[in-house]
N, C-alpha and C positions, 0 to 999 in steps of 0.2 A: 238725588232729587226724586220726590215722589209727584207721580202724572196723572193723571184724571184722564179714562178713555170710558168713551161711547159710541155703540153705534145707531143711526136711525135708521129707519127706513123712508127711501124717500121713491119718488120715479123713476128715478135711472139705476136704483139697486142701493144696497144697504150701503149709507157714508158713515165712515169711523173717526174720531175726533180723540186728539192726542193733545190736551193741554197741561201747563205746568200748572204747579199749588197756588200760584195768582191769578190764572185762568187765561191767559193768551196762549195761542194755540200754536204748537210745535210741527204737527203732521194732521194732513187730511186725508181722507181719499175715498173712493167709491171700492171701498171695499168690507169683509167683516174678518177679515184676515188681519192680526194683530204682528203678528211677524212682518208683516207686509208695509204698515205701519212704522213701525218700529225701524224696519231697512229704511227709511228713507230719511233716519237720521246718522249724521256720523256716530253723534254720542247719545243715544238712548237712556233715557230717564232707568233707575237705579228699582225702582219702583213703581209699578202701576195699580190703580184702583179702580173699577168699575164706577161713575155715577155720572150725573147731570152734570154737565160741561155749560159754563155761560154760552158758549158757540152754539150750540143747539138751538136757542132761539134762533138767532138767527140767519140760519141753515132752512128752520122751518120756515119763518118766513120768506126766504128767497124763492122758498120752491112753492109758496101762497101767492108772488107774483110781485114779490117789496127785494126789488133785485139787484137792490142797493143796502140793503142790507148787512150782505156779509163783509164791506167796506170799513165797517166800524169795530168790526172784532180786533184788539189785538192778537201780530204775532210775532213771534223771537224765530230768528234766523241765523244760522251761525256758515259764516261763509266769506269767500275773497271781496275784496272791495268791492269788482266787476259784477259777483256774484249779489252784494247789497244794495250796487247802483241799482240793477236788475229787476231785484225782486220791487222792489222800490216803486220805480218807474211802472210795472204791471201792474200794481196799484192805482194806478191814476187813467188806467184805460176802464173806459165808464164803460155800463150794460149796454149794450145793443154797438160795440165799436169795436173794431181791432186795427191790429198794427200788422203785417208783415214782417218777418223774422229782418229783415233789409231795413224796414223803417224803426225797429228794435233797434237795432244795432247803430242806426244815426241817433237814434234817441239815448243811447249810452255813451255817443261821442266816439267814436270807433265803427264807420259807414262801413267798412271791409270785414268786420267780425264779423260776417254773417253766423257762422258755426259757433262761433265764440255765446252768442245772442241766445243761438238755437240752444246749447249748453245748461247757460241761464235757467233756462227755463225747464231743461230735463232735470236740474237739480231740486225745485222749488218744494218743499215738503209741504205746506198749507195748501191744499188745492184749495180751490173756490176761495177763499179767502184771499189768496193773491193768486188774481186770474190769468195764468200762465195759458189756461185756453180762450182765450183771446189773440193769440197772434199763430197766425197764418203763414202759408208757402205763397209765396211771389204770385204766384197762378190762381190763390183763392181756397185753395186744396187743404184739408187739414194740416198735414204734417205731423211731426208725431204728438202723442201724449201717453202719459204714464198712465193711465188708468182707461184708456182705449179710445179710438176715435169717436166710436159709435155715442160714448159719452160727451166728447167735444163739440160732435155736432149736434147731440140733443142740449148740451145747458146750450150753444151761440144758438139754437133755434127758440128756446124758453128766452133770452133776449132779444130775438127780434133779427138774429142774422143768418137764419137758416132757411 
């Protein structure tokens, strides 16, 4: 498979975009580190080419303030049932809202996964695109995220929860 990567520059530091030859997007991240990218798939594209990624748009516009935007991108996700319910379900948490990692885990039907939840969500390769930083520690507190907290708390403060 050959992959389409880019990176922007946006406010929280350069995000790099990993989509397939149909354009839904494979990996995100706040990084310009392609290996980095790349790691956060099991099976990495065969081939990569440098250009304009449909996700770009809107990427820029989410950080213009349309933060609903990156909602509408497809992306391909390869992973356990748990892991599809998952990604799925962090889709449907709108801008300016989160879940707790406990109310994740009721929301996959599995109240006691709490770690199972937490999991989920260290897997998800699209960042922003499936908003994995949207859900929170019991206490309000970040929790972790792949690509650093200091990031988690500025996109939930560019929505309205920070």
């Amino acid at each position: 498979m050959t992959a389409m990567i880019q990176t922007l520059t946006t406010p929280d530091g350069p995000f790099t975009i990993l989509a397939d030859g149909d354009q839904p997007v494979l990996a995100s991240g706040w990084t310009d580190d392609v290996a980095r990218i790349l790691g956060r798939l099991a099976s990495p594209p065969t081939e990569i080419i440098e250009g304009e990624t449909a996700a770009a748009e809107a990427v820029r516009a989410y950080y213009a303030g349309d933060l609903a935007a990156v909602h509408a991108i497809d992306v391909v996700q390869i992973g356990t049932a748990l892991q599809l319910a998952g990604w799925a379900e962090l889709r449907r948490i709108e801008p300016g809202s989160a879940l707790t990692y406990t109310e994740f885990a009721a929301r996959l039907g599995r109240p006691t996964a709490v770690r199972a939840a937490a999991s989920v969500c260290a897997a998800n390769a699209p960042a922003l695109f499936v908003p994995c930083h949207r859900v929170l520690r019991a206490d309000g507190s970040m929790g972790g995220f792949a690509w650093g907290t200091d990031i988690k708390a500025s996109l939930l403060a560019r929505e309205g929860r920070g």
